[in-house]
C-alpha positions as a Python dict, from the first residue, in 0.01 Angstrom:
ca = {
    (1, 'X'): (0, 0, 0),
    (2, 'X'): (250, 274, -27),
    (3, 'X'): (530, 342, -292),
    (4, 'X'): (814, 387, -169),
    (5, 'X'): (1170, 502, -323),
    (6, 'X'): (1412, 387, -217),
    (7, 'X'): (1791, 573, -241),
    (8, 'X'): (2104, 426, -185),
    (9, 'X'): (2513, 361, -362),
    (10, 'X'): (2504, 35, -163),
    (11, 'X'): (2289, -221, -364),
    (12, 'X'): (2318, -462, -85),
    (13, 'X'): (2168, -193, 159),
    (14, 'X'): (1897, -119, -152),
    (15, 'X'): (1791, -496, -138),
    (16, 'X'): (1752, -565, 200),
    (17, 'X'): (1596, -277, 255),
    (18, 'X'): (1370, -291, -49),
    (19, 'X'): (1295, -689, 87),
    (20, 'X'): (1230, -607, 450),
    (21, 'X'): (965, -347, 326),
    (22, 'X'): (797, -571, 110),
    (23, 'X'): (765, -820, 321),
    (24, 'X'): (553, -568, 490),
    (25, 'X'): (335, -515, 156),
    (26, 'X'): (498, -209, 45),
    (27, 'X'): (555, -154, -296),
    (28, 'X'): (905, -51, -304),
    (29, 'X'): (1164, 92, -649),
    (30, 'X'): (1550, 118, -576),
    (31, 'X'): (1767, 381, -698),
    (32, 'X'): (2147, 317, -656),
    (33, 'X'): (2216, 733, -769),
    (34, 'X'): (2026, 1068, -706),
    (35, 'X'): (2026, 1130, -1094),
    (36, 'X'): (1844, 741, -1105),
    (37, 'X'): (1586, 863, -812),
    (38, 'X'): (1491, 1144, -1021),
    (39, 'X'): (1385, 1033, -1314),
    (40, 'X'): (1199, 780, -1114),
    (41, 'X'): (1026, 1072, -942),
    (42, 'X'): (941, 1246, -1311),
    (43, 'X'): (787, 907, -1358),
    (44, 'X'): (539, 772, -1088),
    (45, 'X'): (389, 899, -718),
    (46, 'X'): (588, 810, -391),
    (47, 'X'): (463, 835, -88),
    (48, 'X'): (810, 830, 115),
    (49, 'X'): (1161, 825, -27),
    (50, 'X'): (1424, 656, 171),
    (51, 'X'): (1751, 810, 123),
    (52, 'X'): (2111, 737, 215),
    (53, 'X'): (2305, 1062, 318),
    (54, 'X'): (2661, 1024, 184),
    (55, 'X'): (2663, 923, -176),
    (56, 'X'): (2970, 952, -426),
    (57, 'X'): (2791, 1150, -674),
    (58, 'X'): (2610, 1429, -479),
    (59, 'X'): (2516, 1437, -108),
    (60, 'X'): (2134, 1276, 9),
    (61, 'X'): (2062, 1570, 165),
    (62, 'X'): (2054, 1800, -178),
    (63, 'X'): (1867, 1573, -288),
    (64, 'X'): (1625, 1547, -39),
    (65, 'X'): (1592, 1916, -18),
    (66, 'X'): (1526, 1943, -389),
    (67, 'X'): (1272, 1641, -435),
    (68, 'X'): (1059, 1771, -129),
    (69, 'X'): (1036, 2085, -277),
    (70, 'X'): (896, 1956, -613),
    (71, 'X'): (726, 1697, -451),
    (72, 'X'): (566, 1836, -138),
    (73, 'X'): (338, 1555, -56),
    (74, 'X'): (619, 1334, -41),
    (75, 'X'): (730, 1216, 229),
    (76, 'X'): (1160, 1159, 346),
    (77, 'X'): (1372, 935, 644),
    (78, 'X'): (1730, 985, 571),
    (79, 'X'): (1963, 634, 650),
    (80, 'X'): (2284, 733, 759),
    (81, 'X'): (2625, 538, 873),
    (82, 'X'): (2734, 776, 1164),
    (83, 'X'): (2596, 829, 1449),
    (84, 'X'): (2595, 1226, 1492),
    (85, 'X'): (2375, 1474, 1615),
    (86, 'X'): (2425, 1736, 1394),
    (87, 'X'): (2392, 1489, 1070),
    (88, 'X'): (2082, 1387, 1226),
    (89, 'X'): (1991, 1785, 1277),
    (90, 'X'): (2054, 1898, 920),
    (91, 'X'): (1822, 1603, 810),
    (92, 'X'): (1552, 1684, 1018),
    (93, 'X'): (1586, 2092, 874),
    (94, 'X'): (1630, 1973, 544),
    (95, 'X'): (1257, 1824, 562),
    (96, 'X'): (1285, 1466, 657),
    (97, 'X'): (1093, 1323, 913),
    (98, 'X'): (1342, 1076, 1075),
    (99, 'X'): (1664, 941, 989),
    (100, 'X'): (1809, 513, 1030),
    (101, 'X'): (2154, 447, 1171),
    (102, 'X'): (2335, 185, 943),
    (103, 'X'): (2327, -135, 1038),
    (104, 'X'): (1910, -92, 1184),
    (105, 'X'): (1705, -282, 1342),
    (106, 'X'): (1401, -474, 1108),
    (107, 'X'): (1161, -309, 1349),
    (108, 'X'): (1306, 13, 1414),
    (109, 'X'): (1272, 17, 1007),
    (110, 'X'): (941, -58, 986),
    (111, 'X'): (869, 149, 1276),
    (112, 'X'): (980, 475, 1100),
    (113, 'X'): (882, 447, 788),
    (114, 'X'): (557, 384, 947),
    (115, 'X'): (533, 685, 1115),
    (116, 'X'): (669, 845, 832),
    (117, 'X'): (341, 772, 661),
    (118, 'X'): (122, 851, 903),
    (119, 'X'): (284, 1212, 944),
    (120, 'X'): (261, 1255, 565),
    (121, 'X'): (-107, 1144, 532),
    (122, 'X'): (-168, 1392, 864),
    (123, 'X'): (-27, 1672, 720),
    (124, 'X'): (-231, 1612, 361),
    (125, 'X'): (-560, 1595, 555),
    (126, 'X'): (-432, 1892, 745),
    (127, 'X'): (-375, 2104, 476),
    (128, 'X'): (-703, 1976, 225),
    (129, 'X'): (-902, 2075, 482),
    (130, 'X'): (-704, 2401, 578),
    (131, 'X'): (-736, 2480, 217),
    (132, 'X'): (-1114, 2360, 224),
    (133, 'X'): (-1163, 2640, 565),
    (134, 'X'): (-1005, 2884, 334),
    (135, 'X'): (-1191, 2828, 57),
    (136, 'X'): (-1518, 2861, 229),
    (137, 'X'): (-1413, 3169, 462),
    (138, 'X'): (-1317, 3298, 71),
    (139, 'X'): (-1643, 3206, -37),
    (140, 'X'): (-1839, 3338, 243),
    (141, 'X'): (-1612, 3670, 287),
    (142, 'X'): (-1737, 3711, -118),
    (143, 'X'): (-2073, 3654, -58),
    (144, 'X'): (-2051, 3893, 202),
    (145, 'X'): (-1931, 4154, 42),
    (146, 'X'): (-2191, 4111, -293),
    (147, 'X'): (-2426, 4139, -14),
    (148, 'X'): (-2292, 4458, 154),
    (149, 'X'): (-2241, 4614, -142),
    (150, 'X'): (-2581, 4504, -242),
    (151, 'X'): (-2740, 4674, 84),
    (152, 'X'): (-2526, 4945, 107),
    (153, 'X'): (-2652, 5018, -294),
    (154, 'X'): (-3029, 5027, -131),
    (155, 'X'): (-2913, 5248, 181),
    (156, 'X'): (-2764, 5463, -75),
    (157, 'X'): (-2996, 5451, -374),
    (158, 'X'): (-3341, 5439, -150),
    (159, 'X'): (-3497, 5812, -213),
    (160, 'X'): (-3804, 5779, 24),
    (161, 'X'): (-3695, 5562, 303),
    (162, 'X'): (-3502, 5621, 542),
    (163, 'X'): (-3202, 5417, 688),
    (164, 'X'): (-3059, 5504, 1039),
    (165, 'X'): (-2776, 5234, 1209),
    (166, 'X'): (-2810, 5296, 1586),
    (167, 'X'): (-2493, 5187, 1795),
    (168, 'X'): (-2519, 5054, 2156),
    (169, 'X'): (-2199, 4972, 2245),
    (170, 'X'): (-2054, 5275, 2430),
    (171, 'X'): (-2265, 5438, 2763),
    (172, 'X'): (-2468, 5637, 2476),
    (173, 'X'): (-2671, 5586, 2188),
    (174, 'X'): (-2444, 5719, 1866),
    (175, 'X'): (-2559, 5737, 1533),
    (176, 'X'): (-2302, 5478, 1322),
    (177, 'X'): (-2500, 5526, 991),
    (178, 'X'): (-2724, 5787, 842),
    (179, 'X'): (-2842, 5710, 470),
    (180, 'X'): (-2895, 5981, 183),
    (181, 'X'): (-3338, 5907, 250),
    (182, 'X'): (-3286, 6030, 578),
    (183, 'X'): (-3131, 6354, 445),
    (184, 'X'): (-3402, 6390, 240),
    (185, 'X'): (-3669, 6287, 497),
    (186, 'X'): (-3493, 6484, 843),
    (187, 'X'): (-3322, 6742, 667),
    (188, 'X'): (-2984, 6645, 838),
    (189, 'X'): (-2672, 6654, 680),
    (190, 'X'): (-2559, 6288, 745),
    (191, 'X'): (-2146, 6463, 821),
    (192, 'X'): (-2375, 6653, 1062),
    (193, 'X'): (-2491, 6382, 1249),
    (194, 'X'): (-2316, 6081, 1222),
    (195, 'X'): (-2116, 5987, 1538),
    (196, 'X'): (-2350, 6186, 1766),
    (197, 'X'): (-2602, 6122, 2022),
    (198, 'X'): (-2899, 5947, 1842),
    (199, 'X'): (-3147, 6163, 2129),
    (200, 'X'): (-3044, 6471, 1859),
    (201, 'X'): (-3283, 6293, 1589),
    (202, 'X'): (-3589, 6338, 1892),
    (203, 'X'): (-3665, 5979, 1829),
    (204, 'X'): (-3878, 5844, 2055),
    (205, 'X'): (-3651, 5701, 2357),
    (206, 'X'): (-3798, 5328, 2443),
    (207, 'X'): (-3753, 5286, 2058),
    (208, 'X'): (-3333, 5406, 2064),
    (209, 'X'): (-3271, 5237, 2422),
    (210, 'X'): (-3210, 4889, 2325),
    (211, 'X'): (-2932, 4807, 2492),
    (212, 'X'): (-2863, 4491, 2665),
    (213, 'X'): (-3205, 4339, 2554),
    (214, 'X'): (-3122, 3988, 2533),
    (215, 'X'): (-3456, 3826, 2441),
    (216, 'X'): (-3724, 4007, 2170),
    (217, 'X'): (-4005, 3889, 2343),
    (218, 'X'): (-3949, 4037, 2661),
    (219, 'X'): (-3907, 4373, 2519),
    (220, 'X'): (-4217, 4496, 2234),
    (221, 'X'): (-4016, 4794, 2101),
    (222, 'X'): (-3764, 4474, 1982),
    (223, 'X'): (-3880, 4469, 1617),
    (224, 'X'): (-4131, 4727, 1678),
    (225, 'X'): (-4298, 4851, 1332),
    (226, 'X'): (-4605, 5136, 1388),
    (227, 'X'): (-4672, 5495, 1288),
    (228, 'X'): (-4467, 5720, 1412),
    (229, 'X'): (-4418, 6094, 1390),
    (230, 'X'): (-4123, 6291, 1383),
    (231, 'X'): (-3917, 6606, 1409),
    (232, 'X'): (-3751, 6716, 1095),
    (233, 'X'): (-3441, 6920, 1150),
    (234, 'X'): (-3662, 7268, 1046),
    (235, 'X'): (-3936, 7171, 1318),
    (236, 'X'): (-4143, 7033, 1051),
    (237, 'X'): (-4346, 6680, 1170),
    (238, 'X'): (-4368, 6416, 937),
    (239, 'X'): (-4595, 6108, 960),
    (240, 'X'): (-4380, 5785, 941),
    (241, 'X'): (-4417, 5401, 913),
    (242, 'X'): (-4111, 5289, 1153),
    (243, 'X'): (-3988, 4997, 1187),
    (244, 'X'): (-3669, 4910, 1419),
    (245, 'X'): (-3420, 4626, 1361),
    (246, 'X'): (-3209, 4473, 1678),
    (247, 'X'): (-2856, 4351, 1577),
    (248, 'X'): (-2758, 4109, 1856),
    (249, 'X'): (-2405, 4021, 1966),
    (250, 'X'): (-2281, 3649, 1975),
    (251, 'X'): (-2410, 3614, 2381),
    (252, 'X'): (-2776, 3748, 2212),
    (253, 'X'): (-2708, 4141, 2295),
    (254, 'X'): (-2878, 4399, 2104),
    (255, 'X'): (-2542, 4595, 2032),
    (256, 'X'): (-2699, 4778, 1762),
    (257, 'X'): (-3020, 4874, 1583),
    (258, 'X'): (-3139, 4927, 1279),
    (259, 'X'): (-3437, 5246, 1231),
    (260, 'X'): (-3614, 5229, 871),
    (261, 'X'): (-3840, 5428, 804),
    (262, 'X'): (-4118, 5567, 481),
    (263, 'X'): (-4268, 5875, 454),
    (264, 'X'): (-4630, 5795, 447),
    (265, 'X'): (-4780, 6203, 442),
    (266, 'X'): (-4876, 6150, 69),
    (267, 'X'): (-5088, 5835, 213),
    (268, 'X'): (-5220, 6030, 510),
    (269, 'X'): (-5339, 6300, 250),
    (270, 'X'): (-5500, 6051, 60),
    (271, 'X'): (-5657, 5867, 318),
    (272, 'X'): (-5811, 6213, 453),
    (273, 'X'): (-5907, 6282, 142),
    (274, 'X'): (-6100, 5965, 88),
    (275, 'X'): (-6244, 5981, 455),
    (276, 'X'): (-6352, 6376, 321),
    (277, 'X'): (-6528, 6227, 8),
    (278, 'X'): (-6714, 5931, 239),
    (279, 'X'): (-6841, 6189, 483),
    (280, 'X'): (-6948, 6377, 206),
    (281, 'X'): (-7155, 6072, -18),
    (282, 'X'): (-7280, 5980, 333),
    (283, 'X'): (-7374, 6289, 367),
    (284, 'X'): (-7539, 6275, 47),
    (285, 'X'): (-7680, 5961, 107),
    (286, 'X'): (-7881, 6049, 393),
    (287, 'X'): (-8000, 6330, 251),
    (288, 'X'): (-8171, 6154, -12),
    (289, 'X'): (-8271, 5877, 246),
    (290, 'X'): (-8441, 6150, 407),
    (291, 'X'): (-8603, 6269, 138),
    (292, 'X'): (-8804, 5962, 40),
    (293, 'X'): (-8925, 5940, 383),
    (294, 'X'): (-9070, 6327, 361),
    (295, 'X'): (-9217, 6195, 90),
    (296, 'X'): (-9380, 5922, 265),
    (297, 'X'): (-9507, 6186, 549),
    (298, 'X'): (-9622, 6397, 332),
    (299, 'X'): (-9897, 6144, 146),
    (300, 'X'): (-9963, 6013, 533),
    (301, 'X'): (-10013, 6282, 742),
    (302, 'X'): (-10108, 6114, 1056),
    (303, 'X'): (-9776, 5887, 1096),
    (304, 'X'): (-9579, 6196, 1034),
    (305, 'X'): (-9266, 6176, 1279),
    (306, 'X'): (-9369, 5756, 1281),
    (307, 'X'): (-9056, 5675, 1085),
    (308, 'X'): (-8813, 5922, 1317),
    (309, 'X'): (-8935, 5741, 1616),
    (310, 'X'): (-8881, 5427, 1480),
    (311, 'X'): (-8512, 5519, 1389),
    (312, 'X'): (-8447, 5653, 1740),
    (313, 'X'): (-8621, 5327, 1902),
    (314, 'X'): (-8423, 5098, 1669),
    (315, 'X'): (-8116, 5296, 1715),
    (316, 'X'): (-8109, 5282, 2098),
    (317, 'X'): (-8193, 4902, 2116),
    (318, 'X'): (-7898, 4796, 1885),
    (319, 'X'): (-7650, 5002, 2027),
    (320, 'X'): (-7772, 4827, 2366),
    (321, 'X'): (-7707, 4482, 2140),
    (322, 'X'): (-7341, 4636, 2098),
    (323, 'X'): (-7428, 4621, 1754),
    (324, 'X'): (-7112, 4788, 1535),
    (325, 'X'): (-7091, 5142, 1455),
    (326, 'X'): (-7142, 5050, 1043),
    (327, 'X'): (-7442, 4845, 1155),
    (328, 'X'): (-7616, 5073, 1327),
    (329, 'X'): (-7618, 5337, 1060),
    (330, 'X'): (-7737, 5044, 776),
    (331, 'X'): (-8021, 4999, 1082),
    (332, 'X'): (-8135, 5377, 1096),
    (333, 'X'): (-8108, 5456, 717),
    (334, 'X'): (-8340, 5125, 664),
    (335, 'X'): (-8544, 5204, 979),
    (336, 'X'): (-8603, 5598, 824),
    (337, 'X'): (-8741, 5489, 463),
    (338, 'X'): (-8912, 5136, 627),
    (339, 'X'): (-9269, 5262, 502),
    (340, 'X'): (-9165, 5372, 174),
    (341, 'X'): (-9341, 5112, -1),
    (342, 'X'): (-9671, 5326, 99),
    (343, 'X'): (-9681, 5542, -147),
    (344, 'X'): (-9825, 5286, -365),
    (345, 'X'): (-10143, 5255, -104),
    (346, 'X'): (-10371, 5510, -168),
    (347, 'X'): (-10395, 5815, 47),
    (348, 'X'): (-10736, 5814, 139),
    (349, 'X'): (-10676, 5492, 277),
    (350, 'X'): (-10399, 5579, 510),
    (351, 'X'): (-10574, 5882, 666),
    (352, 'X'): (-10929, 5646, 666),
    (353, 'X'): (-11090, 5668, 1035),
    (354, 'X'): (-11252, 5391, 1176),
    (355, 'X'): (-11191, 5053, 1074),
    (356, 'X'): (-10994, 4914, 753),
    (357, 'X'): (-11140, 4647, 540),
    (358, 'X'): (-11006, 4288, 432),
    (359, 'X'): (-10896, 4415, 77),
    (360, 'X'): (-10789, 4789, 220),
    (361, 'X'): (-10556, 4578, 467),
    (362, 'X'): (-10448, 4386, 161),
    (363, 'X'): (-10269, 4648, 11),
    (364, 'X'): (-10096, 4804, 335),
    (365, 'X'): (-9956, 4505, 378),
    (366, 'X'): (-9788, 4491, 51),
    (367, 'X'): (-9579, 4766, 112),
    (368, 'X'): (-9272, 4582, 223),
    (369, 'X'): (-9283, 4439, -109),
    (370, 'X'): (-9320, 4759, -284),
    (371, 'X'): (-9049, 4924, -108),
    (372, 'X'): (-8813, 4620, -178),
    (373, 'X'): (-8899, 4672, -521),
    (374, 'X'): (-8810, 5040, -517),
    (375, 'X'): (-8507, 5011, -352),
    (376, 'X'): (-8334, 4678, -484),
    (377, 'X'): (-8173, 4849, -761),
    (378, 'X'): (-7996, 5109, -514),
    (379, 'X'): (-7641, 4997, -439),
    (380, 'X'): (-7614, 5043, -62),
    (381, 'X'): (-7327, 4935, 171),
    (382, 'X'): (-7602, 4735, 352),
    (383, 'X'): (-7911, 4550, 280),
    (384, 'X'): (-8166, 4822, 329),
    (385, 'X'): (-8388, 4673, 82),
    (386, 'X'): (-8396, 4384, 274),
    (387, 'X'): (-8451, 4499, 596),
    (388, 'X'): (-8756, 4735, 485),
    (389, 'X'): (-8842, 4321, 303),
    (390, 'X'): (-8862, 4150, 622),
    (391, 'X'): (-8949, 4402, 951),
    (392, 'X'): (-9306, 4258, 925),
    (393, 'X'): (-9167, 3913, 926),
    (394, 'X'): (-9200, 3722, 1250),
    (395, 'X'): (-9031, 3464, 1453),
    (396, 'X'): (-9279, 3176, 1430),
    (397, 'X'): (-9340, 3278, 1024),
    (398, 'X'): (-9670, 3416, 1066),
    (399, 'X'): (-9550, 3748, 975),
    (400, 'X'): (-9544, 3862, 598),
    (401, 'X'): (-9479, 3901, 289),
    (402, 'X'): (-9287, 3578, 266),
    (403, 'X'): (-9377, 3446, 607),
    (404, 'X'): (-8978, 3372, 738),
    (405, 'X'): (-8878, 3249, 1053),
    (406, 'X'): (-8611, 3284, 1314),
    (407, 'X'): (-8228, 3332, 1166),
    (408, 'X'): (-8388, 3349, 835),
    (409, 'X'): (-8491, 3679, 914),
    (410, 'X'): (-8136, 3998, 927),
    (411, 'X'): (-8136, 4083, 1268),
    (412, 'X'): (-8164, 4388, 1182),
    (413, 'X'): (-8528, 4305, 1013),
    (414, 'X'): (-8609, 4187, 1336),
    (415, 'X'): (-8472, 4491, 1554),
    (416, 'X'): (-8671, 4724, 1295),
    (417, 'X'): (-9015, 4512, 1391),
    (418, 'X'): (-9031, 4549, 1757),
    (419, 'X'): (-8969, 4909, 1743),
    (420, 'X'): (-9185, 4949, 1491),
    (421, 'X'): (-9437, 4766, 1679),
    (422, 'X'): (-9432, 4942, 1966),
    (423, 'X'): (-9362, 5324, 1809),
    (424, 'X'): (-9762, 5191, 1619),
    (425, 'X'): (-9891, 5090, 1968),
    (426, 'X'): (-9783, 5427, 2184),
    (427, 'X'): (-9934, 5659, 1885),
    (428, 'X'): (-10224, 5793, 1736),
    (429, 'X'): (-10377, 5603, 1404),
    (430, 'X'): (-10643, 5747, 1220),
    (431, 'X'): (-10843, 5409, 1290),
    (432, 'X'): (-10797, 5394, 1655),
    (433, 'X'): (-10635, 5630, 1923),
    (434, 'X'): (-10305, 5549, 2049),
    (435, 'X'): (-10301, 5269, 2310),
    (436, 'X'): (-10044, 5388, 2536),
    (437, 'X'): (-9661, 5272, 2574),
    (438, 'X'): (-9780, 5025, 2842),
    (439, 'X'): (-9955, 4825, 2629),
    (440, 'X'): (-9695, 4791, 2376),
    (441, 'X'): (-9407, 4691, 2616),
    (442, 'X'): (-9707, 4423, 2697),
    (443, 'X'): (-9727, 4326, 2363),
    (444, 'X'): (-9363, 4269, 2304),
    (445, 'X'): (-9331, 4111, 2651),
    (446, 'X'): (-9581, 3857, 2580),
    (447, 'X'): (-9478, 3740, 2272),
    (448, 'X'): (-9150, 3765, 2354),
    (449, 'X'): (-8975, 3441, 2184),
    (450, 'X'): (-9283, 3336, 1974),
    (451, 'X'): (-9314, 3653, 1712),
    (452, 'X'): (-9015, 3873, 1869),
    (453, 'X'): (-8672, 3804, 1919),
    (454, 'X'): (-8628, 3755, 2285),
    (455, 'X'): (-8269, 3927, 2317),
    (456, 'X'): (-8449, 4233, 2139),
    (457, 'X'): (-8703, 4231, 2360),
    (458, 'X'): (-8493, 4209, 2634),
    (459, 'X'): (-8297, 4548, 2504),
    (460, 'X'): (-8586, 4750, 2422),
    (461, 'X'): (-8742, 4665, 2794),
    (462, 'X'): (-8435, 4762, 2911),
    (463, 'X'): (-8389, 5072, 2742),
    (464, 'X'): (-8704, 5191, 2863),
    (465, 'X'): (-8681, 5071, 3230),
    (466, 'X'): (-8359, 5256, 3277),
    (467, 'X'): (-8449, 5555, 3114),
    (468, 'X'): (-8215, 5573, 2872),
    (469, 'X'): (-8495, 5597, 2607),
    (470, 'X'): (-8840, 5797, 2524),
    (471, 'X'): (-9089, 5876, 2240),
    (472, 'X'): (-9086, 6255, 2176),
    (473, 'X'): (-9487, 6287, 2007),
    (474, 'X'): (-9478, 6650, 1853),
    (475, 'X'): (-9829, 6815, 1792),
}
């Protein structure tokens, strides 16, 4: 329970006091003098001092005044004789919370020093936790600060990006903030801009008219991030990565807006520079693609132009396939050098007429292989060796050289063999004449599923039918 000190001249009033409270559990020590009360006070924690008013020695009420202000979570009811108003008002002023008229009432005692207690214990929650709110709104006030002053360091330090503060709240887009990397980027003086229209920086306007946007996702230039390009203060363009950040009021109103930006022309450079250097090894590339298959014509004069066809053929059915872009060039570089492996057959046999042996047909057909083997060490950005590998391969595995079946086969491999196919069946061969386009569109057609693919059958019928495609034969 609480300690309570009791003050008073009167040791009768002391005692019955001091017994009265006790019998309500309240640990009570009696003073019969201020002087006594004080060094009682020097000595132990009271929660409430009860103090008579008119004392020989020195008045209740200096006393009161002087132990509140040394003690301020103690707590004071003054106990007076007389009955007055103003008595009772210079108490109150002087810091107590209530005051007794001598001879009181058991309960009105109890009553007030009750209340008494409850007041004090109010007002020490009050202030712990008004001094707790302060010391967090000091905390967080610090913290924000360190952080301003840490962001307002990168706005200021930041050489090659650019920091613009858009503000919202007026009828026009002003410019509240304009950081030293936009100088440098723009070419504006920030004292030149600042405080003016933001329509003067020729930003682009769905990206500066934010206001009143209330949720992101109903608005995409909310948080928008892209290439941009803009207008430096000279005229100049500049090629930009832009992003934009919304600053939203407490009701969720963009209110202001944040525009960062990086120079990214360096990057562009680079980027054309690498896109010049891939043109040119591609460039390169098929120039020594074409190349090896001159030197394939050369040896085999009467499929000169076979490979071209082939690549044209192949090229129109995969686009039809909606094959990609990079695909279709692997395809036609693949599909130009597919009978490279013939230069290990020997010439007289390719430009034999009439009819090829058993063992002359053995080595034609091992020019997959050979090709593979010539062009396996050649680091392409697809699997031409592969490709020339498996376009004799067929969908039931009775093709060759390794006899592979459906998925195991690139679908490229298998694009490559039908036009290959029927390119050999609509030409002239020294061993037979040419057997007409007809019959090769049969050939596909009817084996359509069983050694072709059936999709790439489909696309090279169709390219034909709709006469989107045709073999140029040149004399």
């Amino acid at each position: 329970m609480a300690n309570i000190l009791i003050v008073d001249d009167e040791d009768p009033i002391r005692q019955l006091i001091g017994e009265i409270l006790k019998m309500s559990d309240y640990h009570c020590t009696l003073a019969g003098s201020a002087k006594e009360a004080s060094a009682f006070l020097k000595k132990q924690a009271f929660e409430l001092i009860l103090c008579d008013i008119d004392m020989p020695e020195s008045s209740g009420l200096d006393f009161i005044r002087q132990a509140l202000s040394e003690y301020p979570d103690t707590a004071a009811v003054m106990v007076t004789a007389v009955d007055d108003s103003m008595t009772a008002e210079v108490a109150l002023e002087g810091g107590a919370y209530d005051y007794i008229i001598k001879p009181f009432d058991r309960n009105r005692l109890l009553i007030s020093v009750a209340n008494a207690l409850r007041r004090r214990q109010l007002e020490i929650d009050n202030r712990a936790h008004r001094e707790s709110l302060e010391r967090e709104v000091a905390r967080r006030t610090a913290e924000l600060r360190k952080e301003e002053a840490r962001l307002r360091a990168i706005f200021e330090a930041a050489e090659h990006v650019a920091f613009i503060m858009i503000d919202h709240n007026g009828g026009e887009s002003l410019i509240l903030e304009f950081s030293p990397g936009a100088e440098r980027m723009l070419g504006y003086r920030s004292k030149k801009v600042v405080g003016r229209s933001a329509a003067m920086l020729h930003l682009p306007e769905e990206i500066i008219q934010l206001r009143g946007h209330s949720n992101p996702s109903h608005n995409s230039n909310v948080g928008f991030t892209g290439e941009l390009t803009l207008t430096r203060e000279s005229g100049e363009t500049l090629p930009v990565l832009f992003t934009t950040y919304p600053i939203f009021d407490g009701q969720g109103q963009v209110t202001a807006t944040l525009l960062v930006s990086i120079d990214i022309s360096e990057r562009m450079k680079a980027e054309e520079e690498l896109q010049n250097s891939m043109t040119r090894w591609r460039k390169a590339l098929e120039g020594s693609i074409h190349a090896m298959a001159r030197t394939v014509e050369i040896r085999d004069a009467y499929t000169a132009g076979h490979q071209q066809r082939v690549v044209d053929l192949a090229t129109a059915i995969a686009e039809d396939m909606g094959l990609t872009e990079d695909r279709v060039a692997g395809l036609r570089m693949a599909a130009m050098i597919h009978d490279i492996g013939k230069v290990s057959v020997p010439a007289e046999i390719l430009s034999k007429p009439g009819r090829i042996n058993e063992i002359e047909f053995d080595l034609i057909r091992m020019h997959p292989k050979v090709g593979y083997e010539i062009l396996k060490s050649i680091e392409f950005p697809w699997p031409i060796a592969q490709i020339v590998f498996q376009h004799h391969e067929r969908m039931d595995g009775s093709g060759y050289p390794l006899g592979l079946s459906g998925s195991e086969i690139l679908l490229e491999a298998r694009i490559l063999g039908v036009a290959d196919v029927v390119e050999a069946m609509a030409s002239h061969r020294p061993y037979r004449p040419a057997l007409g386009l007809q019959d090769a569109l049969e050939e596909i057609s009817q084996n359509r599923g069983t050694l072709y693919d059936s999709d790439i059958v489909g696309a090279c019928l169709k390219v034909f039918e709709e006469g989107r495609f045709a073999f140029s034969f040149r004399q």
